[in-house]
C-alpha positions as CSV (number, residue, x, y, z in Angstrom):
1,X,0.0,0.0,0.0
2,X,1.1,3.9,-0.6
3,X,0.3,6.5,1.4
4,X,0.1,10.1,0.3
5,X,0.4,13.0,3.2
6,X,-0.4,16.5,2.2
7,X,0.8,19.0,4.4
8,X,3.9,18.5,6.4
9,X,3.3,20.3,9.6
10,X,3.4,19.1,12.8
11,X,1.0,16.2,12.1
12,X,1.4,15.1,8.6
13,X,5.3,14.9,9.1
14,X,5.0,13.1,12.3
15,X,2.4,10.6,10.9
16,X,4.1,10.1,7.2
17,X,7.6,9.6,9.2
18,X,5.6,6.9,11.3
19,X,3.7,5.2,8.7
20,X,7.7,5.5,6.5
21,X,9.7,3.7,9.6
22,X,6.9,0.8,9.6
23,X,7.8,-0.1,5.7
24,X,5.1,1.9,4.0
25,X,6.3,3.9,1.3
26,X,4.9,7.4,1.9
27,X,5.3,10.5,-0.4
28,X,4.7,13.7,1.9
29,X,3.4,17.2,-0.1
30,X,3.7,20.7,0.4
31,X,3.2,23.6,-1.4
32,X,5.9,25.7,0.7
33,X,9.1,25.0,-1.9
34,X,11.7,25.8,0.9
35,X,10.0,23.5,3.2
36,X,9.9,20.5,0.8
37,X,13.6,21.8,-0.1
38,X,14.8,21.8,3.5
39,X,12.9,18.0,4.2
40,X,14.9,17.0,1.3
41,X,18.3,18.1,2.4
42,X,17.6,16.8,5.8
43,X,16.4,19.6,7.4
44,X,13.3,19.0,9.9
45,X,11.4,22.2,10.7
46,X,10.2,21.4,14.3
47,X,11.6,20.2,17.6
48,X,10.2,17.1,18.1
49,X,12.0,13.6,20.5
50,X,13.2,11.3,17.9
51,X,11.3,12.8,14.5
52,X,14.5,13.4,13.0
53,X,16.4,10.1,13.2
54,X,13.0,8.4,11.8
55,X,12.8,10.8,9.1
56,X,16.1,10.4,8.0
57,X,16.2,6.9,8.7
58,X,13.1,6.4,6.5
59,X,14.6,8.9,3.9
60,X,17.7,6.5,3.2
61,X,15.3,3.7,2.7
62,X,13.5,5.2,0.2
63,X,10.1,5.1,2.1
64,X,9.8,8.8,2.8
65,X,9.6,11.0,0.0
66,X,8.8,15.3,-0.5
67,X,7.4,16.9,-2.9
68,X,5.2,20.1,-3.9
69,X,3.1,17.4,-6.7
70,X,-0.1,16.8,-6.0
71,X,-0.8,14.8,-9.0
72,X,2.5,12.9,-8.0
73,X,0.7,11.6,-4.2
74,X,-2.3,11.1,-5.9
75,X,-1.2,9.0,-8.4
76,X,0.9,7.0,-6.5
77,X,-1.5,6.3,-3.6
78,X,-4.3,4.5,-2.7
79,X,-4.9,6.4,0.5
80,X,-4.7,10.2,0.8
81,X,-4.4,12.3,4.3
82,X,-5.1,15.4,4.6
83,X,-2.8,17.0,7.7
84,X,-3.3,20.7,7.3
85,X,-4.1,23.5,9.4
86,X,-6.9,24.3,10.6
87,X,-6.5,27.9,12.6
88,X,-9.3,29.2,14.5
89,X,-10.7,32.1,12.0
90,X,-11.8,35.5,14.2
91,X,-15.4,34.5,15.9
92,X,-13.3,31.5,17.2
93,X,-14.5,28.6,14.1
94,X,-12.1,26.1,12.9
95,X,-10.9,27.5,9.9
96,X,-11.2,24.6,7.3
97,X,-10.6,26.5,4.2
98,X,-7.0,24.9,3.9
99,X,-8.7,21.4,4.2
100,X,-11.8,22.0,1.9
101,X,-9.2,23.2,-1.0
102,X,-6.9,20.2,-0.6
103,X,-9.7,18.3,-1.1
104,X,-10.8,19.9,-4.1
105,X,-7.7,19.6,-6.0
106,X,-7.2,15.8,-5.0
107,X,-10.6,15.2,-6.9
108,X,-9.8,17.1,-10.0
109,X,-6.5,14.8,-9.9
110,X,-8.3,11.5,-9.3
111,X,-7.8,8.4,-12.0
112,X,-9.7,6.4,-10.0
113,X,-10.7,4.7,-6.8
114,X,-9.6,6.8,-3.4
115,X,-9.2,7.0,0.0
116,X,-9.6,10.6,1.5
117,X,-8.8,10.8,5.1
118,X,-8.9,13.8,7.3
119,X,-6.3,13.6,9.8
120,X,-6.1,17.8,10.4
121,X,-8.7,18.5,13.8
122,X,-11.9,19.6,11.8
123,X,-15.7,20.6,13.0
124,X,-18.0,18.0,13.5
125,X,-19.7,18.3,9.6
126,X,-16.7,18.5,7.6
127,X,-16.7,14.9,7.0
128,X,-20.0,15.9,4.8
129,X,-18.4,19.1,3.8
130,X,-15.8,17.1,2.1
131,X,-17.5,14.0,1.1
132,X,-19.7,16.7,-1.5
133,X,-17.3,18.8,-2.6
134,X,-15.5,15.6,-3.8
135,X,-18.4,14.5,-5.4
136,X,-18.7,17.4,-7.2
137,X,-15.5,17.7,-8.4
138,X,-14.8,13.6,-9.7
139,X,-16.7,11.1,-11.1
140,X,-14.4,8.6,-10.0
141,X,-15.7,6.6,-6.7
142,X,-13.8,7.6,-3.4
143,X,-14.5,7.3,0.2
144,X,-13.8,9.5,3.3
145,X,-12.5,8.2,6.3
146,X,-12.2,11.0,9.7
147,X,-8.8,9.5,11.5
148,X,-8.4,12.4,14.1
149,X,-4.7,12.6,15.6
150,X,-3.9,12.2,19.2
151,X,-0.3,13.7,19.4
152,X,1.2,15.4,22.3
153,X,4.0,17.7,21.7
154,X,7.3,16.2,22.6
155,X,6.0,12.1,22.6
156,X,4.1,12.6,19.4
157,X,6.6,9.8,17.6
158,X,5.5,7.5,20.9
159,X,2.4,8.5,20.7
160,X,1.9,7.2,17.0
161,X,4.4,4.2,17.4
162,X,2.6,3.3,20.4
163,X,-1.2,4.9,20.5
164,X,-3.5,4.5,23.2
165,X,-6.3,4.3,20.1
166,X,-6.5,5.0,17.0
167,X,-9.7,6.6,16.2
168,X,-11.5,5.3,12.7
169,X,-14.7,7.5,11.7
170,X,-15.7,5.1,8.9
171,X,-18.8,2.7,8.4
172,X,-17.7,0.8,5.7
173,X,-16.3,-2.7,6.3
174,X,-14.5,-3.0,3.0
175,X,-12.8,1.2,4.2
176,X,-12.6,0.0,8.2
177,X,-10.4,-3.3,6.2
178,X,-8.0,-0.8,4.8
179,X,-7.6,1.0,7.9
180,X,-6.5,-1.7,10.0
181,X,-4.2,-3.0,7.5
182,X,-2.4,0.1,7.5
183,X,-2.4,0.2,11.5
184,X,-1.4,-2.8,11.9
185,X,2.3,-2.3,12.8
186,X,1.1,-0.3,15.3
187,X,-1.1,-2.6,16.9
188,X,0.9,-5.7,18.0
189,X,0.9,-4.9,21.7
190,X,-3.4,-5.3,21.2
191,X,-6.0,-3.8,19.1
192,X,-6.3,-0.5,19.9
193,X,-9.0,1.0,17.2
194,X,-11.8,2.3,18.1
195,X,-15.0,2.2,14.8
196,X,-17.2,4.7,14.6
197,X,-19.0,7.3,12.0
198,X,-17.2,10.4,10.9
199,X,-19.1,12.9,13.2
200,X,-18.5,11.0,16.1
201,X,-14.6,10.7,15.3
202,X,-14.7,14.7,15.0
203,X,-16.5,15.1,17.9
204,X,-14.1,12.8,19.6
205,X,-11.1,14.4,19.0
206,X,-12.5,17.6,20.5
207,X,-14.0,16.2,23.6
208,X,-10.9,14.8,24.4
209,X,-8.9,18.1,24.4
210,X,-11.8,20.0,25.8
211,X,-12.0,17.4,28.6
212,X,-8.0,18.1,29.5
213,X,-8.2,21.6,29.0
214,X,-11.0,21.4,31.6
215,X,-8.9,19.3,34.2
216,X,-6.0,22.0,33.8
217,X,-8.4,25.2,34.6
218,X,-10.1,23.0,37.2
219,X,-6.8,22.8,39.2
220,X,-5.7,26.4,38.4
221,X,-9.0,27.4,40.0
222,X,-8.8,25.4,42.7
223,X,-5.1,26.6,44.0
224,X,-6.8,30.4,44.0
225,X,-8.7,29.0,46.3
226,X,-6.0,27.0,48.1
227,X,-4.2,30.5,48.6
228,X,-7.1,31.9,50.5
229,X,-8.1,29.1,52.5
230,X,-4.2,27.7,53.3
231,X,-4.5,24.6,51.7
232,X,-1.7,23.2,49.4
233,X,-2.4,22.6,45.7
234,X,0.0,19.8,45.5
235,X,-1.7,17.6,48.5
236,X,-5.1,18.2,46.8
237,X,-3.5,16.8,43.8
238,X,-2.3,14.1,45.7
239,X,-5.7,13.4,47.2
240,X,-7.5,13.6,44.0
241,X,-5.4,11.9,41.8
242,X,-5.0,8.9,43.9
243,X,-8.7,7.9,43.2
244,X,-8.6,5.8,40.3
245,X,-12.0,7.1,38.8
246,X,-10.3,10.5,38.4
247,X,-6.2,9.2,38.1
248,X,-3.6,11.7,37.9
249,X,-3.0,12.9,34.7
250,X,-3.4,17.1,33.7
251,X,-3.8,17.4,37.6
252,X,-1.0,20.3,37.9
253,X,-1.7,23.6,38.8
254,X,0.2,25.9,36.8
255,X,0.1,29.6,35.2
256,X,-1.8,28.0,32.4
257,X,-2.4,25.7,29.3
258,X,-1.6,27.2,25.5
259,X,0.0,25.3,22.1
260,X,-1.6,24.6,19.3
261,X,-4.4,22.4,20.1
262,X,-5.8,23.3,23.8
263,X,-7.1,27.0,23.1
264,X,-7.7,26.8,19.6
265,X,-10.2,23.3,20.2
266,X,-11.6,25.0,23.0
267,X,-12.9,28.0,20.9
268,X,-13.9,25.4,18.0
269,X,-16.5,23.6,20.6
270,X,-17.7,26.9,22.2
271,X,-18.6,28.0,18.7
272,X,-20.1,24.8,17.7
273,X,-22.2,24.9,20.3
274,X,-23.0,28.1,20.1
275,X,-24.3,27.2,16.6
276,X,-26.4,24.9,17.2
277,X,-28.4,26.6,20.0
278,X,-26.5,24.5,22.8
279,X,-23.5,26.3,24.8
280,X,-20.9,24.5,26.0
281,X,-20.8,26.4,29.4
282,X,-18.0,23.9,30.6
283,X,-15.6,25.0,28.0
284,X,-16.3,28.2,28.4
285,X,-15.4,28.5,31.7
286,X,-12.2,26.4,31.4
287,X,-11.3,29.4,28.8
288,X,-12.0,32.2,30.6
289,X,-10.3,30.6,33.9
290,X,-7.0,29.7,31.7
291,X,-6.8,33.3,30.9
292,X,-7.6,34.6,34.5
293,X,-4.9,32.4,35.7
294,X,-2.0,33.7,32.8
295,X,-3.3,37.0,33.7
296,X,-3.7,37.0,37.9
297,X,0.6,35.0,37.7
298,X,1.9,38.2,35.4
299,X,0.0,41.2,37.0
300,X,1.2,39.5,40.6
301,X,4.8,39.9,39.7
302,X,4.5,43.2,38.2
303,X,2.7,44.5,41.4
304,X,5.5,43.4,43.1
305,X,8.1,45.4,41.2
306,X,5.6,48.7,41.4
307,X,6.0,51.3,41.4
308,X,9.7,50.6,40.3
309,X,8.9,47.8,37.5
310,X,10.6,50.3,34.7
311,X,13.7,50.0,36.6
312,X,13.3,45.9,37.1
313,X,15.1,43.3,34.9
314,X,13.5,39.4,35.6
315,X,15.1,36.3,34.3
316,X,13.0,33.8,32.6
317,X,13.0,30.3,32.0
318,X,11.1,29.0,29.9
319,X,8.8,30.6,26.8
320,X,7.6,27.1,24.9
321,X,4.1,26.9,26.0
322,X,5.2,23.2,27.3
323,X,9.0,20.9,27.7
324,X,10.1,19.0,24.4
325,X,9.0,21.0,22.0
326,X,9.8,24.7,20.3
327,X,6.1,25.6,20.0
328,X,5.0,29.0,21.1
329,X,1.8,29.3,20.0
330,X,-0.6,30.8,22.6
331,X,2.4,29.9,25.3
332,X,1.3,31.2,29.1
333,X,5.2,32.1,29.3
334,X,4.8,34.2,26.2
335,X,1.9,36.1,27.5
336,X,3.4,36.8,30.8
337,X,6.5,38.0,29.0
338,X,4.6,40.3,27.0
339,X,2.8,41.8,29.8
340,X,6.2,42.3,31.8
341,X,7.3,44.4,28.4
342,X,4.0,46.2,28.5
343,X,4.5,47.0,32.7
344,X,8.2,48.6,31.3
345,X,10.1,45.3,32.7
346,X,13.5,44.3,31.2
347,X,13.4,40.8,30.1
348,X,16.3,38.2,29.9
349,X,15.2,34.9,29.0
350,X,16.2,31.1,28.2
351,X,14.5,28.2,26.4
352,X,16.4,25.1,25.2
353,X,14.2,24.9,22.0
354,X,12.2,27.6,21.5
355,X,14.5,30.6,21.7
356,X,14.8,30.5,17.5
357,X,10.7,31.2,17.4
358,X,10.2,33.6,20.2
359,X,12.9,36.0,18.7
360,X,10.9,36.3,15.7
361,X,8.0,37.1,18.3
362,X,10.1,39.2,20.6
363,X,12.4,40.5,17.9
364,X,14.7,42.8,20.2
365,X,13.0,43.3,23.1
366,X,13.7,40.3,25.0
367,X,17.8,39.3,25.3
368,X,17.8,35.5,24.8
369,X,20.5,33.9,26.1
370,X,21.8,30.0,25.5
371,X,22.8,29.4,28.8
372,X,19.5,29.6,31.0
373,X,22.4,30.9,34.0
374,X,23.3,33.4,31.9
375,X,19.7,35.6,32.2
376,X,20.5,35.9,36.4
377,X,23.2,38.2,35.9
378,X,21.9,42.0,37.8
379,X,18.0,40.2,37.3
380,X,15.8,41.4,40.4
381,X,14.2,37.9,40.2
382,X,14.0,34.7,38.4
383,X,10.5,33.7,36.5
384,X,10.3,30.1,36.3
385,X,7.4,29.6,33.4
386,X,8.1,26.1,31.3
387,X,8.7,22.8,33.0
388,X,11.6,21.9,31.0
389,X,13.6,18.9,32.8
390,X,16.8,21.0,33.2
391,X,14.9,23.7,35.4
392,X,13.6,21.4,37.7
393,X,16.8,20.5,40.0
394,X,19.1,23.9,39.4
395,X,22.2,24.9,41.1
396,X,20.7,27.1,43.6
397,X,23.5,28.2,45.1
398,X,24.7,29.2,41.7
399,X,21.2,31.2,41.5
400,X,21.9,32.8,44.6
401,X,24.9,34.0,43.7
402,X,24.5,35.3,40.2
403,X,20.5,37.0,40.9
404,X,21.0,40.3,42.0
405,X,17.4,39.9,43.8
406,X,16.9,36.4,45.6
407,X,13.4,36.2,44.5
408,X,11.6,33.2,42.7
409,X,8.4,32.8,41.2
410,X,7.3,29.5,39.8
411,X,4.9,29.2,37.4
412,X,5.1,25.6,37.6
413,X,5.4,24.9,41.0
414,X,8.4,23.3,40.4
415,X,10.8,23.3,43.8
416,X,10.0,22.5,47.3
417,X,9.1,25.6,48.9
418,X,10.2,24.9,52.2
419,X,14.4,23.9,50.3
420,X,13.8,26.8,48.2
421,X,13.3,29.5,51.1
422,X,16.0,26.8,53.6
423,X,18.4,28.4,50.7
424,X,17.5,31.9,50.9
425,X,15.0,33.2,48.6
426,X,11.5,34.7,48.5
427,X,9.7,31.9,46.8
428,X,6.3,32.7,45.5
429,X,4.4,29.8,43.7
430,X,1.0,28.8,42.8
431,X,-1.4,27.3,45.3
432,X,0.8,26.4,48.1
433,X,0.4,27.7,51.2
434,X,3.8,27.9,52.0
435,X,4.4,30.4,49.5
């Protein structure tokens, strides 16, 4: 079997690398030339664990192939993903433009028989969206499959390689078949596929981020309320979690969620609901508390600088909106720095991955240094806001020594406050009542 990607973006390159390194033969398109260029000299585009030695692995193989020819993938393949963006447009809709055009051109390219399946996060609807505009466009016979991806940034390879489900929104036997043929390497630890119509695979993919988005805001909520009562975030975790009908998984409080996915899914639902006369008061509130929270952590430290913030300078650590991975899209840590730029704060910061895209965001108003040590020298204080593995067990002596101000606030409640303040410093965290 060959598979066809279009679009090599986070997703499609991560799932035609995937589908490459199990001994499919996978051409990948893109109509950015010096992106298909750079693919084909090597060069990956994102930070992501283990994407590039599987790319380049399945390059030398001849499995894994770019180009900007749509004809080319659709000739070639039997089965054709679509893995492009969907951005949320300005009333907070999944823009699907990108996705309806792909779509298009695939059926004025069709020679026969075809798999279309949408693997970009879509609307519940586009599956029929799609399905007629490909109608109208071929007289060749096709069928449309929703696959929706389940990738977290910085284990998306894992995640593939080793999926907790692999969602099929397809009600053909004869299409389902095909599917779990092409899954199969992927499946030999126990069948892990879940059958279902399209809608309910579109749906699907935005409950589930809705639902974790949810989780997050309900434990930033709950350590506001921690630091009025005196309760600690962290044992209320501890408490929670440990009941297995909850578990512990997105049970950190933190100065808030961002990336690609959360926000932008959580906008998509509210609209959709919205639309069809049934709001999704839930979501709603997990956005507007995931903004109170990025908000209430970065007007707290400016307060504490006033009225002097102009003459403050604050190290930061962190501006990826998450560890593993150079995405900044919607980060927490972005929006705080922003706001410490807007109060008249000087900014030094550090990010082992995502220092490369936040200058273009920053441009020169932030000083980004390599060495995360390096933004202490003359700071007034250390801001801890991305949970990168190297920040959790620093030198704090060293801190000490190079901060010119022994403050600390932790976005990510990351130290022990009781060490932490045992070594000197004003520790301010979220939630604890320690801090």
């Amino acid at each position: 079997m060959k598979v066809g990607v279009v679009g090599v973006g986070y997703v499609g390159l991560v799932t035609a690398a995937c589908f490459a390194d199990s001994g499919i033969d996978v051409i990948c398109v893109d109509n950015n030339e010096k992106k298909v260029r750079d693919l084909n000299d090597g060069v990956i585009p994102i930070y992501e664990p283990g994407l590039t030695e599987i790319v380049q692995r399945a390059r030398t193989t001849g499995r894994l192939r770019f180009t900007t020819s749509l004809q080319e993938a659709v000739d070639a393949s039997l089965v054709l993903f679509i893995a492009v963006g969907t951005p949320s447009a300005e009333d907070g809709s999944a823009d699907i433009s990108a996705v309806l055009s792909v779509a298009e051109s695939i059926a004025g390219l069709m020679n026969g028989y075809r798999i279309l399946i949408t693997k970009s996060t879509v609307p519940v609807g586009t599956h029929k969206k799609v399905s007629d505009l490909v109608a109208a466009h071929t007289t060749h016979p096709f069928d449309y499959v929703s696959n929706p991806e389940f990738l977290k940034e910085g284990s998306a390879v894992d995640d593939f390689m080793k999926p907790e489900r692999v969602i099929i929104g397809a009600t053909d036997p004869k299409v389902q078949e095909i599917m779990r043929h092409l899954y199969a390497p992927f499946m030999r630890r126990g069948n892990r596929m879940i059958f279902m119509d399209p809608a309910s695979a579109e749906l699907s993919k935005y409950a589930a981020n809705c639902m974790l988005a949810t989780r997050i805001s309900f434990m930033n909520e709950l350590s506001m309320l921690c630091e009025q009562v005196g309760a600690d975030i962290e044992l209320v975790r501890a408490g929670i979690g440990s009941d297995s009908r909850i578990g512990d998984s997105f049970l950190f409080a933190g100065v808030g969620f961002g990336g690609s996915c959360f926000p932008k899914d959580v906008r998509a639902l509210i609209y959709t609901g919205a639309g069809h006369d049934c709001p999704m008061s839930i979501v709603e509130a997990a956005k507007n508390v995931n903004h109170r929270q990025q908000e209430r952590f970065a007007q707290r430290i400016i307060d504490y600088y006033q009225p002097q913030a102009e003459a403050c300078t604050l190290a930061v650590w962190g501006l990826a909106f998450k560890a593993r991975t150079d995405d900044i899209r919607e980060s927490p840590a972005v929006y705080c720095v922003d706001r410490f730029l807007e109060a008249g704060i000087t900014v030094k910061a550090s990010d082992p991955e995502a220092a490369q895209t936040a200058g273009r965001h920053f441009g020169d108003k932030v000083t980004l240094c390599p060495d995360y040590y390096n933004t202490l020298d003359g700071a007034d204080g250390l801001v801890v806001l991305t949970d990168w593995q190297q920040f959790r067990n620093p030198d704090f002596e060293r801190i000490a020594q190079r901060l010119k101000g022994r403050v600390i606030f932790d976005g990510r409640n990351l130290y022990d406050p009781a060490y932490v303040k045992g070594m000197g410093f004003e520790y301010h965290c979220l939630g604890r009542a320690h801090c």
